[in-house]
N, C-alpha and C positions, 0 to 999 in steps of 0.2 A: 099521892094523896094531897099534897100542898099546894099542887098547880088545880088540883081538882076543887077546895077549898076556894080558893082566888077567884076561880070563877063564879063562885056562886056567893060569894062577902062582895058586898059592891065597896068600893074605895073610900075610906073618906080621909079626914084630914090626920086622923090618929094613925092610920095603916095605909100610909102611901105606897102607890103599887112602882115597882120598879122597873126601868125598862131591860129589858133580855140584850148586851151585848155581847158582840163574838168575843170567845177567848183565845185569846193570841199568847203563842209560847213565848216565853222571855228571848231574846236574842242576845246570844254570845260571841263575844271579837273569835276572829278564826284568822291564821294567817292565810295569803292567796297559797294557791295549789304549787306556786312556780318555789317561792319561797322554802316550802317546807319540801320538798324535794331537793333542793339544794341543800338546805340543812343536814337532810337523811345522809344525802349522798357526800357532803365532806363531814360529817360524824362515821362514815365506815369508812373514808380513806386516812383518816387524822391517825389513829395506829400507824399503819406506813408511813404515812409524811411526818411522824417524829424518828422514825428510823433512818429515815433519807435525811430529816435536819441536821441526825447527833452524830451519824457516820458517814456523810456525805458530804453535804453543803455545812458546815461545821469545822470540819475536817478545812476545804477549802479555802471558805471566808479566813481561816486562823494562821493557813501561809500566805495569804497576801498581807494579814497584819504583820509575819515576823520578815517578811521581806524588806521592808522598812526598818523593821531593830535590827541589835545587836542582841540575840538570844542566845542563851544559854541551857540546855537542857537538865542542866546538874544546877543551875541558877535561880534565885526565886524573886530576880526585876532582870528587865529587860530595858536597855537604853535604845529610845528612839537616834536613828543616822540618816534618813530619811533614804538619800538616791544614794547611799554609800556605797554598799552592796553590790549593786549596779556598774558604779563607778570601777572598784575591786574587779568585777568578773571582764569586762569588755578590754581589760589590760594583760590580762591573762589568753596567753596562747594556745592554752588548752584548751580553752572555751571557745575561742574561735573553730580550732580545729575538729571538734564535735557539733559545731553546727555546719559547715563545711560537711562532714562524713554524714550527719543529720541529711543534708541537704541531695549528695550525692544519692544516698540511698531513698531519696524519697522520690528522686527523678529518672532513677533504673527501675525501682521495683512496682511502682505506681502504675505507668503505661505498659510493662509486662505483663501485672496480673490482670488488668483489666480486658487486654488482645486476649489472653490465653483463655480467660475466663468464657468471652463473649465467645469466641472459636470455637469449643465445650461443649456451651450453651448449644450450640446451631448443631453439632453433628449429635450431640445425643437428642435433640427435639426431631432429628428426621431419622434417628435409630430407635425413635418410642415404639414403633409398631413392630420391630425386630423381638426376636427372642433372647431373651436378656438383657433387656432393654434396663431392666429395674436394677439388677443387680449391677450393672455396669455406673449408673446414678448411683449408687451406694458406695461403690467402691473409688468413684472421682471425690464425695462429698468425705469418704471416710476418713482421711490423712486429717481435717481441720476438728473431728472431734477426737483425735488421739492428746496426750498431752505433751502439751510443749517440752519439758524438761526432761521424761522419757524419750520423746523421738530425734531429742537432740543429739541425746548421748549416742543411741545408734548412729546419728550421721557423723559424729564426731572419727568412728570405726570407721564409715564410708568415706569420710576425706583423708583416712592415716594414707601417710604418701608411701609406705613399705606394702602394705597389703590392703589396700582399703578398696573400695568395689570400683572408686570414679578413676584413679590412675589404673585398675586394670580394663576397665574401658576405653578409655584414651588409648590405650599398650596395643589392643583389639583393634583400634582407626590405625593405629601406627603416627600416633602425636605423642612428643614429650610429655614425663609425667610431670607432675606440680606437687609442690609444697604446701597444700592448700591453705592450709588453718594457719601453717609456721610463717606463711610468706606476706608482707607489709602489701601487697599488691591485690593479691588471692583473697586474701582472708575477709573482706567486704562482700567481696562478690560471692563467698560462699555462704553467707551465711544471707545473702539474698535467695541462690538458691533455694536454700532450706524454706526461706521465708512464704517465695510463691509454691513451691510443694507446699507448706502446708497451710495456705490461705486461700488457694486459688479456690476449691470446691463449694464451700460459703460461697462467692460471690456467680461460680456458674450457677448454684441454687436462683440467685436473685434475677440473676437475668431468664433464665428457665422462666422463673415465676410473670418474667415482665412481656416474654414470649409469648405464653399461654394466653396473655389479655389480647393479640393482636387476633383481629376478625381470620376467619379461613376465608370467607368469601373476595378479601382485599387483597390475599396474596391471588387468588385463581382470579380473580379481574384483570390482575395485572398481567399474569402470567396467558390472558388471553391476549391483552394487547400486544405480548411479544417480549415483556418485561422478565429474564430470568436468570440466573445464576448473580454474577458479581451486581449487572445493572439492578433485578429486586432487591438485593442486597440495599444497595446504597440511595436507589428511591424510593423503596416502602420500608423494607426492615430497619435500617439506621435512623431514618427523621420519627418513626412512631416508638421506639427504644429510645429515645434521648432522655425520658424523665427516670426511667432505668438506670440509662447509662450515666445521668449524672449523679443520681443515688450512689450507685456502684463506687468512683471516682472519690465521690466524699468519703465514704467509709473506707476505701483501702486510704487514703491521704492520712486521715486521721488515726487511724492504727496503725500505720507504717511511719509517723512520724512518734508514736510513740513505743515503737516496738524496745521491749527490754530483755525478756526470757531468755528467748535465743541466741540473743549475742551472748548474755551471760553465761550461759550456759557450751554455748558453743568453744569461744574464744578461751574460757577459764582454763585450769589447771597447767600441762607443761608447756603451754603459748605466753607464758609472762602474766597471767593473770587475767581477770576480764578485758576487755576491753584491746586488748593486746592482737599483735605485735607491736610494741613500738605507738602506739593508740590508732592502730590502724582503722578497729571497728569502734574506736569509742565515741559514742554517740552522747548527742543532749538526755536521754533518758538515763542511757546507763553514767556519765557523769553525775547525774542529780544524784542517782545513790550511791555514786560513790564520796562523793561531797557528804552527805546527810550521811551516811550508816560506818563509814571507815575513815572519817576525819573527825564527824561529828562538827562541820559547820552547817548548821540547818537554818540558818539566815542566807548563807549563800549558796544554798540547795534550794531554797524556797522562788530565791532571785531568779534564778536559772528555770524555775518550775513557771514563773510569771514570763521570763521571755520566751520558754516555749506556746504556754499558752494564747501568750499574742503572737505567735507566727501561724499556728495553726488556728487560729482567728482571722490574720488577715489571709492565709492561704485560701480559706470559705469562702471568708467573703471575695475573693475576684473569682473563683471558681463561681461563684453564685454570679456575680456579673456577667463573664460568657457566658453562661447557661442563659442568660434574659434574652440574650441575641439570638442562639442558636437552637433551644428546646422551647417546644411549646406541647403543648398539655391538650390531651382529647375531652 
């Protein structure tokens, strides 16, 4: 009615006519798209990453602070010594000789399980089309999800040198039996054993898995050119497995040099106590707790936790160096 009006009142100076402009919605700040996605997305992981801060990374940053003291756990100050600690452990023979047994056991058990593993790997990926193929990957995988401190004690039964199942197998070849657990000699090497029983099947899973990615049509090209058994082995299947295989290499190193369980468990009761005979299987892990939990020096438990840290720091890193030369990536 008022536009209707307007036209027919001609304008004058009292009722100036107005002109019609477009209305434009007010404009409000927005952040970019990329922005508020990252927001979203560390507003839902900040729950976890304060559980990873207070019982993880927390945890760690606060024994490299008492590696430096003198701490006391029943104490309420702690005196800075700086490289004391340090000083104290590389004098001690004991600590040598659990990196020594450290070191042994990371150079027998390391390129064992990795052979066994990849070995595994290869006869069950050409028993896949077999009947029972599945069950048989269950049953190789099955020993690394049993528990450590359970399947121990059964092997502890398996190495008694009066009745235990490995001296009547030896009895069986017709070889001297062994003292296994009781003997300064034996007792590393058994509990390596146990170690690749029960770690090997994890690591055939990974290569299985690193298997599965190679083309079918790369192995029958080759094997048209005449390429088969040991030689496709070592010209196709070995250089396309290398980012695998140095996967593999990394993760037994670093779990094998921190192995604790089963020594403890193994070696305990009438062998002289963990770590025993005589510190035959004591290793850098199982010293750390025996330093920290039954002396209660946890500044030179801490020390100990920082030199392993950098050996198996620097073991990565040259493991990562060959790898530059030797693995290249599809």
């Amino acid at each position: 009615m008022s536009n209707r009006l307007s036209r027919l009142v001609p304008a004058t100076a009292e009722t100036p006519v107005r002109s019609a402009k477009p209305s434009h919605p007010e404009k409000h700040w927005r952040l970019p798209t990329d922005w508020r996605e990252m927001l979203i997305g560390y507003g839902l992981i900040l729950p976890s990453f304060w559980v990873f801060l207070v019982f993880y990374y927390g945890p760690a940053f606060f024994l490299f602070y008492i590696a430096f003291f003198h701490w006391n756990i029943f104490a309420s100050q702690s005196q800075f010594v700086g490289l004391h600690n340090f000083a104290i452990l590389f004098h001690q023979p004991v600590f040598w000789l659990s990196l020594f047994n450290t070191a042994y056991y990371v150079v027998l058990v390391v390129p064992v399980t990795t052979l066994l593993a990849l070995a595994l790997a290869l006869l069950l990926r050409e028993s896949a089309g077999l009947r029972g193929g599945g069950v048989t990957r269950a049953l190789v995988f099955l020993p690394h999800v049993t528990p450590v401190v359970a399947t121990s004690i059964i092997w502890v039964w398996i190495f008694n040198p009066n009745f235990g199942l490995a001296n009547a197998l030896l009895r069986v070849l017709h070889l001297p039996a062994l003292n296994w657990l009781a003997s300064t000699h034996w007792a590393l090497p058994s509990v390596m054993i146990y170690t690749v029983w029960h770690s090997v099947g994890l690591y055939t899973v990974l290569f299985l898995a690193g298997l599965a990615t190679i083309p079918r049509h790369v192995l029958e090209a080759a094997q048209m050119d005449g390429a088969r058994g040991w030689l496709a082995f070592r010209r196709i299947l070995w250089p396309l497995m290398g980012p695998i295989t140095f996967f593999v290499v990394i993760l037994v190193s670093i779990n094998t040099m921190q192995t604790f369980s089963q020594i403890y468990t193994l070696t305990g009761g009438p062998h002289g106590g963990a770590g025993g005979p005589a510190f035959a299987t004591t290793t850098d892990s199982l010293l750390i707790y025996q330093t920290a939990f039954l002396y209660l020096h946890f500044s030179l438990a801490s020390a100990m936790s920082v030199v392993l840290f950098g050996l198996i720091l620097a073991l990565t890193l040259v493991q990562k160096l060959i790898a530059d030369r030797f693995v290249f990536y599809r």
